[in-house]
C-alpha positions in Angstrom: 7.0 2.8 -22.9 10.0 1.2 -20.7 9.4 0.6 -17.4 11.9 3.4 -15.6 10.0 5.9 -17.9 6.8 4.4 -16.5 8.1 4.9 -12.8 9.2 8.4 -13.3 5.4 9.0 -14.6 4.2 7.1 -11.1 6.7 9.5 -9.1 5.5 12.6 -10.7 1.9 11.7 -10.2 3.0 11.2 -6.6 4.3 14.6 -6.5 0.8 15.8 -7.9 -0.9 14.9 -5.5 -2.4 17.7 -2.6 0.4 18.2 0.4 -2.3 17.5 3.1 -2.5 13.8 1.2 1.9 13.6 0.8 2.1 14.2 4.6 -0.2 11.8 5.7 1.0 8.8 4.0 3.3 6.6 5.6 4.8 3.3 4.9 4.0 2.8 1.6 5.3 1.2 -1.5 4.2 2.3 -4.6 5.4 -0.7 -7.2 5.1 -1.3 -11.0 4.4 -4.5 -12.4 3.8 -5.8 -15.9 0.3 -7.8 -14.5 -1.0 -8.7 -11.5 -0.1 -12.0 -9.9 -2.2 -15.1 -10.7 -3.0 -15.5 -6.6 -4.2 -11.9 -6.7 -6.5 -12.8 -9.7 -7.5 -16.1 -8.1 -8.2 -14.1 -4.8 -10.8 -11.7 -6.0 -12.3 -13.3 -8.6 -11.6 -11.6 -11.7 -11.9 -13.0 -14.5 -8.5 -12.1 -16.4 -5.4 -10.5 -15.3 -5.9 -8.0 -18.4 -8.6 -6.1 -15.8 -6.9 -4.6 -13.3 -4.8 -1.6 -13.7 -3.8 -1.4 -9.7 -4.3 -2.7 -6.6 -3.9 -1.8 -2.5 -2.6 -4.6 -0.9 -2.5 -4.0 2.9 -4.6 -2.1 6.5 -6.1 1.0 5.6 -5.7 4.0 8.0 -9.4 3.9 9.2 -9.6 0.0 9.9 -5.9 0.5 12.1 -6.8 0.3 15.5 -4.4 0.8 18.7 -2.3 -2.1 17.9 -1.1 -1.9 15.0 2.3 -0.2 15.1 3.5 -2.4 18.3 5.5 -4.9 16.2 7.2 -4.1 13.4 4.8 -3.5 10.0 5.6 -4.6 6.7 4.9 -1.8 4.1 1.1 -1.1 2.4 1.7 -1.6 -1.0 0.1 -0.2 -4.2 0.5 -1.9 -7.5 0.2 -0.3 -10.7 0.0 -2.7 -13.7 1.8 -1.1 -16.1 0.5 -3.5 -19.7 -2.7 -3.0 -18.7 -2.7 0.5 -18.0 -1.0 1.1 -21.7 -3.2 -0.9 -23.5 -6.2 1.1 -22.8 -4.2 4.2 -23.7 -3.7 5.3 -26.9 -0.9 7.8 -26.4 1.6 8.8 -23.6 -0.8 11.6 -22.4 -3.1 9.1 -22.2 -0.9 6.6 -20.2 0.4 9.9 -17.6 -3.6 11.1 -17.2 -4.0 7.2 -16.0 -1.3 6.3 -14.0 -2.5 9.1 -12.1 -5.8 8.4 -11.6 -5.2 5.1 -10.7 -2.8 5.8 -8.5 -5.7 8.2 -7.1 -7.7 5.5 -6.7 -5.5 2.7 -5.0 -4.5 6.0 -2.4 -8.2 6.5 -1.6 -8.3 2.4 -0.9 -5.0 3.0 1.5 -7.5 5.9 2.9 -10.2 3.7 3.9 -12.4 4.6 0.7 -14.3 1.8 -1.0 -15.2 2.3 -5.0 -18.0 3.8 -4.2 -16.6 7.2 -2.3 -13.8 7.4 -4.2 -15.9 7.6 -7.2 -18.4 9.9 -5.4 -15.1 11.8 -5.1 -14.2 12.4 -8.7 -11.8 9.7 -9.3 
């Protein structure tokens, strides 16, 4: 699959998602990538960049306290890791169903959700 037909599968899962969760997201990136960086690999220890299908890189809501917001704030960004997400799919269903449930997951992470919970909440 090419990348922009990858994104427009990312946008539409964005669109999926409930209007309570749309409205209370702000300043946040959603990127695609081929796989993630070797420094992100290094960083949490896992043991081949063929492993992770996404990533939330930045403060989530619950650990923001009064400060943050004074200065100006670089975007949260999610990652989705577009090879890896099509290798363990065997058809473009496949690869739609998982873009969005990844992209479920790294939202619960910008949420303040570890694994845990957000497995506990069906994703």
């Amino acid at each position: 699959m090419d990348r922009n037909e990858f994104e427009k599968i990312v946008e539409q899962s964005f669109e999926r998602l409930p209007d309570v969760f749309k409205r209370a997201i702000e300043n946040l990136g959603i990127v695609v990538e081929d796989y993630p960086e070797d420094a992100v690999i290094l960083k949490m220890k896992i043991p081949s960049k063929y492993n992770l299908l996404g990533l939330y890189h930045g403060i989530p809501l619950t650990a923001r306290g009064t400060w943050y917001g004074m200065t100006p704030v670089a975007p949260d960004k999610i990652s989705l890791y577009q090879k890896n997400i099509e290798s363990r799919c065997r058809s473009d269903k496949e690869i739609e169903q998982a873009i969005y449930e990844v992209l479920i997951h790294e939202i619960g992470h910008y949420f303040g959700m570890n694994d845990e919970e957000i497995r506990k909440a069906g994703y």
